[in-house]
C-alpha positions as CSV (number, residue, x, y, z in Angstrom):
1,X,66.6,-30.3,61.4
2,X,65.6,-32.0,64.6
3,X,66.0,-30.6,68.0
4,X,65.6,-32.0,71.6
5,X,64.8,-28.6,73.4
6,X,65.0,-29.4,77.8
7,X,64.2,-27.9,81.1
8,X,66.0,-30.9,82.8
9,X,66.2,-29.3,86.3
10,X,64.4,-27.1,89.4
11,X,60.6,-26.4,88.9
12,X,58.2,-26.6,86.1
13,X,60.2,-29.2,83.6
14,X,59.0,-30.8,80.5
15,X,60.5,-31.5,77.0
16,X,60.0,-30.3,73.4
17,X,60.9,-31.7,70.3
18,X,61.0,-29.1,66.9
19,X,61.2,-30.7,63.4
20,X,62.0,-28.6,60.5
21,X,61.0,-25.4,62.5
22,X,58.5,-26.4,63.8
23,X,57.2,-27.3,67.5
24,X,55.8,-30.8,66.8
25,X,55.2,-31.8,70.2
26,X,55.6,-30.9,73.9
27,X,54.7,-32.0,77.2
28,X,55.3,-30.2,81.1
29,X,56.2,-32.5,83.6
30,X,53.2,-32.1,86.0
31,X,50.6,-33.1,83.5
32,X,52.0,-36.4,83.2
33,X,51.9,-36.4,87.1
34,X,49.8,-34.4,88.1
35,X,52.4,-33.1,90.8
36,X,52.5,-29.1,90.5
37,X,55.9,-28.0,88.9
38,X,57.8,-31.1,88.9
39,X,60.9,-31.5,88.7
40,X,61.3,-34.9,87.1
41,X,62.0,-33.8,83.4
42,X,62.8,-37.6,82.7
43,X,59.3,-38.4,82.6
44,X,58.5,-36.1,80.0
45,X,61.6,-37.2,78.5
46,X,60.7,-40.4,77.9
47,X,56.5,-39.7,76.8
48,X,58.2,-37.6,74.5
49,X,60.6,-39.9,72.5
50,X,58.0,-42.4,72.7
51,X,55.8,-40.3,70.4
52,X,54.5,-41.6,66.7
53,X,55.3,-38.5,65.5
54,X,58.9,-37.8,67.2
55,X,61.7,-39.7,65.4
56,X,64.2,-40.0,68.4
57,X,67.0,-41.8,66.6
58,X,67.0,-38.3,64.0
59,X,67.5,-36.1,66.4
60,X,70.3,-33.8,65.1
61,X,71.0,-31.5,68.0
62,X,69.5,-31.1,72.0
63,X,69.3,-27.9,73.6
64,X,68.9,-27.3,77.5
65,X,68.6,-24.4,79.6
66,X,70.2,-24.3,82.8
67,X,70.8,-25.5,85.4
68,X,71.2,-28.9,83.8
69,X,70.0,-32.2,85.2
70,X,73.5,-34.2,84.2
71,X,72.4,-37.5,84.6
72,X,70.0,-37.2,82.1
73,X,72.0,-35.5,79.4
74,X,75.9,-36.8,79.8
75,X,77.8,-33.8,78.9
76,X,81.3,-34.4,79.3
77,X,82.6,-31.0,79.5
78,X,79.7,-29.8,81.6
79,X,81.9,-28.2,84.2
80,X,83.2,-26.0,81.4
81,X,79.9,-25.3,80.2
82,X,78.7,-24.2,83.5
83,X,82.3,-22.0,83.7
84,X,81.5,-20.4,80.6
85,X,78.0,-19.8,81.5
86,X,79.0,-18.1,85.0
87,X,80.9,-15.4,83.3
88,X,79.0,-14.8,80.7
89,X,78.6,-16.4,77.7
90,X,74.8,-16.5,76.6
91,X,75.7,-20.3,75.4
92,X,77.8,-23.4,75.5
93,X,78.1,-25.5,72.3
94,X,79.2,-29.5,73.0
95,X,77.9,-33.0,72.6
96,X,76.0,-34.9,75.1
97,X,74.6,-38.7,75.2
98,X,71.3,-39.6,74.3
99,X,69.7,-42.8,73.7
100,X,73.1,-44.0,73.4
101,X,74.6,-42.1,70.9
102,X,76.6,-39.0,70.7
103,X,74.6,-35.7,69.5
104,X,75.5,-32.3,69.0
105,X,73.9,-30.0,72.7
106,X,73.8,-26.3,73.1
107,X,73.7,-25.7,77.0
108,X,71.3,-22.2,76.8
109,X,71.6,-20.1,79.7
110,X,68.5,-19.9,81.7
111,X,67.9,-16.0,81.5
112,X,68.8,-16.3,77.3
113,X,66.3,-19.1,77.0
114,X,63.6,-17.0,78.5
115,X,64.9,-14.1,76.2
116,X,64.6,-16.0,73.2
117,X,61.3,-17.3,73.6
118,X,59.5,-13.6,74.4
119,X,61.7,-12.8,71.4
120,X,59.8,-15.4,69.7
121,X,56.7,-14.1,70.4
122,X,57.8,-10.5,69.3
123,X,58.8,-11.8,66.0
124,X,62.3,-11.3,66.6
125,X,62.0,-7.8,65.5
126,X,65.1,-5.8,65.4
127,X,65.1,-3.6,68.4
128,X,63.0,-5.5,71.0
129,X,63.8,-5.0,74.4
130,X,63.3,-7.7,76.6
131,X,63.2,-8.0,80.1
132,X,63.7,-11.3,81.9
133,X,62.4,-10.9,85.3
134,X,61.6,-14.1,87.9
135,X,62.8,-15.2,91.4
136,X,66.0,-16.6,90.6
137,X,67.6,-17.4,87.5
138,X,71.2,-18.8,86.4
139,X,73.1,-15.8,87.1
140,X,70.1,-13.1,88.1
141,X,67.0,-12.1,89.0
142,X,66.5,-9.9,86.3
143,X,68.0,-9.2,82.9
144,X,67.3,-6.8,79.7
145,X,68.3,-7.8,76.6
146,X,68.1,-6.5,73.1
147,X,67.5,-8.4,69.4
148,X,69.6,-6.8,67.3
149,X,69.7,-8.3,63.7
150,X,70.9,-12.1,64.0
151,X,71.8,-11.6,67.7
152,X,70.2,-11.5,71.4
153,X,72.2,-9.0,73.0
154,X,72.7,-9.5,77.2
155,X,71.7,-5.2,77.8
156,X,71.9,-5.3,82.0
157,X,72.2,-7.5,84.8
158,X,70.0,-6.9,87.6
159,X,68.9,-3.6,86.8
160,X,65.6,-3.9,89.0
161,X,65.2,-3.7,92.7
162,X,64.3,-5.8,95.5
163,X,61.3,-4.8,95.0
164,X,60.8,-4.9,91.1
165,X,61.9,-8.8,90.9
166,X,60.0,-12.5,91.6
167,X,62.3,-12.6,94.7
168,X,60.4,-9.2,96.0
169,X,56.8,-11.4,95.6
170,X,58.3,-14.4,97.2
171,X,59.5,-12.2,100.1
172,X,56.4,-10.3,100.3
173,X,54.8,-13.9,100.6
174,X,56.6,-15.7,103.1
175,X,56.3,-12.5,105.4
176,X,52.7,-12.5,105.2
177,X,52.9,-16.2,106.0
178,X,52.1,-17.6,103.0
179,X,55.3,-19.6,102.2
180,X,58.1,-19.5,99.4
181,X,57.0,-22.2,96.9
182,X,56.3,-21.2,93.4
183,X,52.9,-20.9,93.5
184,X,53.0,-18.2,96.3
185,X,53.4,-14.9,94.1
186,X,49.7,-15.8,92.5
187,X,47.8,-16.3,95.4
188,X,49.2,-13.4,97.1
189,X,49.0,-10.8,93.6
190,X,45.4,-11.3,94.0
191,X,45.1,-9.6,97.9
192,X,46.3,-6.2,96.3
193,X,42.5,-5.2,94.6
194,X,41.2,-5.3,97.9
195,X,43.9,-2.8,99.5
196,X,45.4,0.4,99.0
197,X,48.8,1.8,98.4
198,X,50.0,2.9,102.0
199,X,52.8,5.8,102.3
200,X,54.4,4.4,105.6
201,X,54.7,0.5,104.1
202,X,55.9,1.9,101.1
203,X,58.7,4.0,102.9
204,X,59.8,0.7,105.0
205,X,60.2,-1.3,101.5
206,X,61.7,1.5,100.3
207,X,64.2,1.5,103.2
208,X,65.4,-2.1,102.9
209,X,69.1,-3.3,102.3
210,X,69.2,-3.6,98.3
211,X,71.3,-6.7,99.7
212,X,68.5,-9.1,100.6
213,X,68.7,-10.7,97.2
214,X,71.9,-11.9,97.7
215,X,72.2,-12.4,101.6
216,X,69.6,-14.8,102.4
217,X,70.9,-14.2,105.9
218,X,70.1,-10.3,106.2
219,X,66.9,-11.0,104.2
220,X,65.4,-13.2,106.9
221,X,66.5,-10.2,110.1
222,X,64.8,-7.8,107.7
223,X,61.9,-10.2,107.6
224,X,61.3,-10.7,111.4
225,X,61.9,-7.1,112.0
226,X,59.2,-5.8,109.4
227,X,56.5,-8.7,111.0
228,X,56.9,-6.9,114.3
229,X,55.6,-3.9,113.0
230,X,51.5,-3.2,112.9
231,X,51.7,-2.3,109.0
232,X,52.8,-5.4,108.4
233,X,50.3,-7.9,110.2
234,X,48.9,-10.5,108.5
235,X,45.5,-9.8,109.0
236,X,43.6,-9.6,106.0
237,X,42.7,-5.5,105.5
238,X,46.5,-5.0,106.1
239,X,47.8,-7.3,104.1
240,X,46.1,-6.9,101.6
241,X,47.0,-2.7,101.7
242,X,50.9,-4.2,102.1
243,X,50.4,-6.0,98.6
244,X,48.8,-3.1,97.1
245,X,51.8,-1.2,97.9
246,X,54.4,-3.5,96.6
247,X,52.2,-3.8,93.4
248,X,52.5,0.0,92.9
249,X,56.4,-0.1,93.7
250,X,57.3,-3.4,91.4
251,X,54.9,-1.8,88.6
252,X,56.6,1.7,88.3
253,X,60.1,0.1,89.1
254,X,59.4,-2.3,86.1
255,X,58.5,0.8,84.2
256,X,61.0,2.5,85.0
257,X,63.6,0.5,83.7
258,X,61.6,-0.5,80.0
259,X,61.3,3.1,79.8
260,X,65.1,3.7,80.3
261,X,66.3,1.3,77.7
262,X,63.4,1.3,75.2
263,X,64.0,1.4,71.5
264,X,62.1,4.7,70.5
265,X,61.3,5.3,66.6
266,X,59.2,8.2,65.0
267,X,56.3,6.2,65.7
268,X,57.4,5.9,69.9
269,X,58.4,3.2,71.6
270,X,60.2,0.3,69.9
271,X,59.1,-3.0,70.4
272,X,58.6,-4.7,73.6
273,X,59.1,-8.4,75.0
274,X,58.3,-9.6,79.1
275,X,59.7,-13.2,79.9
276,X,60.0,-15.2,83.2
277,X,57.1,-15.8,85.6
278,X,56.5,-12.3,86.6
279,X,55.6,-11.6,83.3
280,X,52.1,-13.5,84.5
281,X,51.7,-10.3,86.5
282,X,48.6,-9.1,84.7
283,X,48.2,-5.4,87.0
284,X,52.0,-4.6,85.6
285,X,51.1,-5.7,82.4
286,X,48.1,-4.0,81.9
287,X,49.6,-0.7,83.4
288,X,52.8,-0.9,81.0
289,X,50.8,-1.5,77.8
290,X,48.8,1.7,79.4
291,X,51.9,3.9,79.5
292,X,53.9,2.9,76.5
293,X,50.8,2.9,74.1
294,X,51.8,-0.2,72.4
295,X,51.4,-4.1,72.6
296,X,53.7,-6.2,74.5
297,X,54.6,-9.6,73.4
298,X,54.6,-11.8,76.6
299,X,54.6,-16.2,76.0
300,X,52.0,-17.7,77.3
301,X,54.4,-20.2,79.4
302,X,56.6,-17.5,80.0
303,X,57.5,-18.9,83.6
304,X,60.3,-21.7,83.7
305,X,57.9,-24.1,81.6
306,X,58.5,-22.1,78.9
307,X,62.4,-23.5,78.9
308,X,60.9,-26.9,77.0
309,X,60.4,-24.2,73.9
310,X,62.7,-21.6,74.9
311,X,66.2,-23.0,74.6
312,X,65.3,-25.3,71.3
313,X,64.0,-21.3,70.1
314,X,67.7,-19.9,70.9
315,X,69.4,-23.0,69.5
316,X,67.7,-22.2,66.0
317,X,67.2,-18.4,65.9
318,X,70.7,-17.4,67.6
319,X,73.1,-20.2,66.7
320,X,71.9,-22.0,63.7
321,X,70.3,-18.8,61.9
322,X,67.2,-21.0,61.8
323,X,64.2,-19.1,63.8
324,X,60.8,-21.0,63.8
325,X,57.6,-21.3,63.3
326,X,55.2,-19.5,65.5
327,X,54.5,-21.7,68.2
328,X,51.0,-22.5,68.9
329,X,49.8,-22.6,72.5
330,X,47.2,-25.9,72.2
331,X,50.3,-28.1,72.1
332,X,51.2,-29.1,75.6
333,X,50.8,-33.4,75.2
334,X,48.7,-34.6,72.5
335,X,44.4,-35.1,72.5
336,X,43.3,-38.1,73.8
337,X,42.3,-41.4,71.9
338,X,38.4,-41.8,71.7
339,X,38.5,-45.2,72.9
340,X,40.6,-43.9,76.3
341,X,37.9,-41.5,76.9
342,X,35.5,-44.2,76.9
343,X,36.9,-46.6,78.9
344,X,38.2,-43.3,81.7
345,X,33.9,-42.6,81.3
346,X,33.0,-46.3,82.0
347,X,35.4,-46.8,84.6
348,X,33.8,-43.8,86.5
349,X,30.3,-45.0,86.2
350,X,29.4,-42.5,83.2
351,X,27.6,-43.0,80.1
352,X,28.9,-41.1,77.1
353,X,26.7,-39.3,74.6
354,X,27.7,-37.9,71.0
355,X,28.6,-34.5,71.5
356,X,25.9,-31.7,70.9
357,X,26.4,-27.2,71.1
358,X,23.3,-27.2,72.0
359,X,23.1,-29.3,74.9
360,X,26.2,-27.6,76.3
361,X,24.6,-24.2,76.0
362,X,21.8,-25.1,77.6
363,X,23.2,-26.6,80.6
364,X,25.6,-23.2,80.7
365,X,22.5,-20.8,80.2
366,X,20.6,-23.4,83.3
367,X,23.9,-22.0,85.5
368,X,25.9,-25.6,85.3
369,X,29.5,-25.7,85.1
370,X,30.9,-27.5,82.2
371,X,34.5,-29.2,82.3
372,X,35.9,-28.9,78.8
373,X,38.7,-30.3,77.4
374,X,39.4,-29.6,73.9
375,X,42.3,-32.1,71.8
376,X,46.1,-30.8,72.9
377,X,46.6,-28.9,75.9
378,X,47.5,-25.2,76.2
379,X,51.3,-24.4,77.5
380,X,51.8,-22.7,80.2
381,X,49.6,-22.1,83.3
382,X,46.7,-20.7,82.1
383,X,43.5,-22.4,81.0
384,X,42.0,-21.0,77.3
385,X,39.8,-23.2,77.0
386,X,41.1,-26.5,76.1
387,X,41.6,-28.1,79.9
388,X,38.8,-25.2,81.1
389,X,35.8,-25.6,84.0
390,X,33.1,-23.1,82.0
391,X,30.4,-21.4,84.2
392,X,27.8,-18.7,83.5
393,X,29.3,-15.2,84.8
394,X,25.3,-14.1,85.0
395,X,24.6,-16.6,87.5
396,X,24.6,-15.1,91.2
397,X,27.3,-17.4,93.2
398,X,28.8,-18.6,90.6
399,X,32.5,-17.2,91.3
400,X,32.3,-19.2,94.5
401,X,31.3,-22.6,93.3
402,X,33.6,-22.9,90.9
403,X,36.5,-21.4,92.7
404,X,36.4,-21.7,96.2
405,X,33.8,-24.7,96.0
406,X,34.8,-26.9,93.0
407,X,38.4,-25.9,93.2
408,X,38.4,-25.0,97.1
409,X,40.9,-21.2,96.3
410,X,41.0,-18.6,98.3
411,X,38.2,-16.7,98.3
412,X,39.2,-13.5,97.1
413,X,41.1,-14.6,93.9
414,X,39.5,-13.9,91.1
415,X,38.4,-15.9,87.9
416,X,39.0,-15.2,84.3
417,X,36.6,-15.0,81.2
418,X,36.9,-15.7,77.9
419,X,35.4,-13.7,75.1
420,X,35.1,-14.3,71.4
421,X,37.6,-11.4,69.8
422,X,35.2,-9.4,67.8
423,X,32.8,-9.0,70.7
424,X,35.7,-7.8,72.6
425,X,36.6,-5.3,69.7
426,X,32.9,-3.9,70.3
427,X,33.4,-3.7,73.9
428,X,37.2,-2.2,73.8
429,X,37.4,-0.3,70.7
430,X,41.2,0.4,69.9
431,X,42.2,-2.1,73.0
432,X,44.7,-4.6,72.6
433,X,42.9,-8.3,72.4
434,X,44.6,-10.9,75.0
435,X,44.5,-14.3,73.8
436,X,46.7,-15.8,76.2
437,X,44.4,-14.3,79.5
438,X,47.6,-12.0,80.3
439,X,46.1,-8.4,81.1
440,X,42.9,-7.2,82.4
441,X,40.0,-4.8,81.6
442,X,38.2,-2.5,83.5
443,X,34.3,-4.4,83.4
444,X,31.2,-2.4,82.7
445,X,29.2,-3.1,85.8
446,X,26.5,-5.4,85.3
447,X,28.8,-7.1,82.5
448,X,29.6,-10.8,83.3
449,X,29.4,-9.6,87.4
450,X,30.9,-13.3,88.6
451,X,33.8,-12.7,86.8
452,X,35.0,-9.5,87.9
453,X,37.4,-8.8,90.8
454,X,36.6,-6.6,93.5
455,X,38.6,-3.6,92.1
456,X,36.3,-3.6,88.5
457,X,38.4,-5.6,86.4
458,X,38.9,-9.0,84.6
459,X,41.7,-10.9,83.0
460,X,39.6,-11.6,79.9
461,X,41.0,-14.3,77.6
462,X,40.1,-13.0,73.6
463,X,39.7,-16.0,71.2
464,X,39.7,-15.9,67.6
465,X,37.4,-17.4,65.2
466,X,39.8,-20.0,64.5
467,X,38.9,-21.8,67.5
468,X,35.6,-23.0,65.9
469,X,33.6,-25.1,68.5
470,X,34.3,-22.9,71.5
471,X,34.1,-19.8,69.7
472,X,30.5,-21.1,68.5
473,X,30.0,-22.0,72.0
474,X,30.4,-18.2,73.3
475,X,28.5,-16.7,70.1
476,X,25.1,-19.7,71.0
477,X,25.5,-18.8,74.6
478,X,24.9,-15.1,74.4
479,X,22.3,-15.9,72.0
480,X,20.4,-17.4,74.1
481,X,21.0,-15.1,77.9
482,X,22.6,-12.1,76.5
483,X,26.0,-12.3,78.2
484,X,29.2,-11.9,76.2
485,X,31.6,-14.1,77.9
486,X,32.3,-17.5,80.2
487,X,34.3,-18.1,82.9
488,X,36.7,-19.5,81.8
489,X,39.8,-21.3,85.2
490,X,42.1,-23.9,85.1
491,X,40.6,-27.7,84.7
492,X,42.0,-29.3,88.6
493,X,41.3,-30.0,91.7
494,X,42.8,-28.6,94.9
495,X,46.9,-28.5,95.2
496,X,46.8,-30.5,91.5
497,X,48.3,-29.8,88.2
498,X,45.6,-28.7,85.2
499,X,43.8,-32.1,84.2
500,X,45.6,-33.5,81.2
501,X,43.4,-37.0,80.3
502,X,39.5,-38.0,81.1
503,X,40.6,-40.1,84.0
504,X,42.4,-37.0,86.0
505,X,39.7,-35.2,85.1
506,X,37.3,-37.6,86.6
507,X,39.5,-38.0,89.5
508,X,39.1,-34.5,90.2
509,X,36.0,-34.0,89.6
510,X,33.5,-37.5,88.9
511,X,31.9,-36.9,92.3
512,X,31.9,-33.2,92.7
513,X,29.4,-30.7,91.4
514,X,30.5,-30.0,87.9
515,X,27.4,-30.4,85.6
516,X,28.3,-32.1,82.6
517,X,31.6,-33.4,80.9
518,X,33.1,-32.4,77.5
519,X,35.7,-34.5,76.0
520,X,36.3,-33.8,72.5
521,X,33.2,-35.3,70.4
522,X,31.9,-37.1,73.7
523,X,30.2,-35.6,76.4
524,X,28.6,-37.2,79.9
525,X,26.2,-35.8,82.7
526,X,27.4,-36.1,86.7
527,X,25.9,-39.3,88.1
528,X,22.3,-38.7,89.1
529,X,21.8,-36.6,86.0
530,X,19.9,-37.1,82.8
């Protein structure tokens, strides 16, 4: 079986392509352009067809979550579809046009294609609850549902709050001044460790018209009102105690609700899922793992890019009885041919070297930064170390060149780490690893100081043993300075998608202070170097 699995329209789009099971290739949108969470899913569309690997006049069925880009997928009863959808039903099944032949299409709803992929990730184990929860979705902005033997059950609509829901962060954002795009619940997240929960902002959110998430109208007076008042100024100390607020509220109203509809069996709490992009909230994550005493599965692209998996994942599992293959997370594009390395290196004034673990150490342990890029990239937003910038966490100023320097952030976001798995074990005995960089851990102090936040912790990536070069790379470099972990952020530049090929990352960074290049089994030093 071969299926076509789209995100065709809004943010975040790209394309997958599953043969026999299995995810054989995938590509997001903005990597190909470099445009954060673009919406042009007929780029990806075509890079993927044009694959080697990807046998486009085969395909036997396409599956796309909504809402559907229709000139790219001519669905003739897409009204119907959309009908069906908007009372209800979890899917549509129907034909569509592609390449210029009629194929079989299952229209996914966008809330069931983020369902099925956590489900995915939680082994489709009967009894996992799954919560949905983003800004907007087809039909909500928040949804429980429940696998339950060959089935994805819709549990509740909207059973979170203003507050408890991606439209909550997004208004949180804008009234802080910080605007509404997608990338505004990150940046803001990260003000919350340097504030405190405050009793009279949390009794004004508490206060607020439940309505504002569906009258955009009344949301905007309750904006403007709450900006006149001095808890709510956007200075920096105040905002920051605002955010730590509405963490605490979103966190325990989160909780609240997995607690209510959880699966409990002799052993506790039944299996748990998160899906949509406030799944990447690591403080609600880490806090929910906490109090349920169990592992959650959460996708690594479990925001809207997720859809190029998710709806192919439904279309197999819940309508052809078919589930997949666990999807591995180095598969976003393909790696890069030697010879276009070179020529992105030669083009940039570079000469390339043979690549040497030792070399790269040493220029670590010296306090360079390294940008590493490792074959496929990862899905999903988060660098783990195949499009990574690697620095030293022991060196003092560190944090700052790499992130507000090299990548010119905010100053008081944090960076991540990554950790080989069994040092982590030793570190966190009984802890639950993270090899997708999706919850954080309190840091002994003195541990790896340049990558932990303000409040003590780190969102610590774990890697496994499988990952042979970079997990050598972690084990040589405490070797040789004693410290059990890199930095590990996203390789880009300011306002850019990560780095996909040599040449962005060169754009990005060929003149800037990064140290010394990795790609693959070549490596180069920055001009003036070596």
């Amino acid at each position: 079986m071969k299926v076509l699995s789209l995100h065709s329209a809004g943010h975040d789009t790209g394309v997958g392509y599953f043969e026999d099971g299995r995810l054989a290739f995938a590509v997001e949108t903005e990597r190909l352009t470099r445009v954060k969470h673009d919406h042009r899913s007929d780029i990806a569309l075509r890079h993927v067809l044009s694959q080697p690997g990807v046998d486009a006049d085969g395909i036997d069925l396409v599956a796309v979550s909504t809402p559907v880009r229709s000139a790219l997928l001519k669905i003739p009863d897409l009204d119907e579809a959309m009908r069906r959808i908007g009372a209800g039903a979890p899917h549509h099944r129907t034909v569509c046009d592609l390449l210029g032949r009629r194929v079989e299409c299952v229209v996914v709803t966008h809330e069931v294609s983020h369902a099925a992929l956590a489900a995915h990730y939680a082994g489709h184990e009967d009894g996992t609850l799954v919560l949905v929860n983003e800004g907007r979705g087809q039909l909500t902005r928040s949804s429980l549902f429940r696998v339950e033997g060959a089935a994805l059950t819709w549990v509740a609509k909207d059973p979170l709050p203003w507050y408890g829901n991606g439209f909550g962060w997004t208004a949180i954002g804008h009234l802080l001044g910080f605007g509404k795009s997608p990338s505004v619940a990150g940046k803001v997240m990260a003000l919350g460790g340097y504030g405190r929960p405050d009793p009279a902002v949390r009794e004004q959110l508490e206060a607020v018209d439940p309505r504002v998430m569906h009258d955009l109208g009344l949301a905007e007076e309750v904006r403007a009102r709450l900006a006149e008042r001095p808890e709510f100024a956007p200075e920096f100390e105040t905002a920051a105690h605002v955010v730590a607020t509405f963490q605490e509220l979103f966190t325990q109203a989160v909780h609240a609700v997995l607690d209510r509809y959880a699966t409990r069996t002799g052993a506790g709490v039944g299996p748990l899922a998160l899906g949509g992009g406030c799944a990447l909230n690591i403080v609600a994550n880490s806090a929910l793992r906490g109090a349920f005493g169990r592992d959650i599965a959460i996708p690594p692209a479990c925001g809207d890019a997720g859809h190029l998996a998710g709806a192919g994942v439904y279309a197999l599992t819940y309508v052809l009885g078919q589930p997949p293959a666990p999807i591995d997370v180095y598969g976003n594009g393909a790696g890069e041919a030697p010879a276009d390395v070179l020529a992105a290196l030669e083009q940039a004034g570079l000469t390339a070297r043979p690549y040497d673990a030792a070399e790269v150490v040493r220029v670590l342990a010296d306090g360079g930064v390294v940008a590493y890029v490792e074959g496929a990239a990862e899905l999903g937003p988060r660098a783990l170390g195949h499009r990574s910038l690697l620095g030293s966490p022991a060196v003092p100023g560190m944090r700052k060149r790499m992130s507000e320097e090299l990548k010119r952030r905010e100053w008081y976001r944090p960076l991540g780490a990554v950790m080989r798995e069994e040092r982590f074990a030793e570190l966190y005995p009984g802890d639950h690893p993270s090899p997708y960089m999706l919850f954080e851990y309190l840091l002994p102090e003195g541990t790896a100081p340049e990558a932990r936040h303000v409040n003590g912790t780190c969102r610590i990536q774990t890697l496994d043993p499988g990952r042979h070069r970079l997990h050598g790379l972690l084990a040589d470099f405490e070797a040789a300075t004693g410290v059990p972990a890199l930095i590990n952020t996203s390789l880009n530049g300011p306002g850019r998608a990560i780095a996909h090929t040599a040449r962005h990352v060169l754009e990005d960074f060929a003149d800037s202070d990064v140290d010394l290049y990795v790609f693959d089994d070549v490596t180069a030093h920055r001009k003036g170097t070596r």
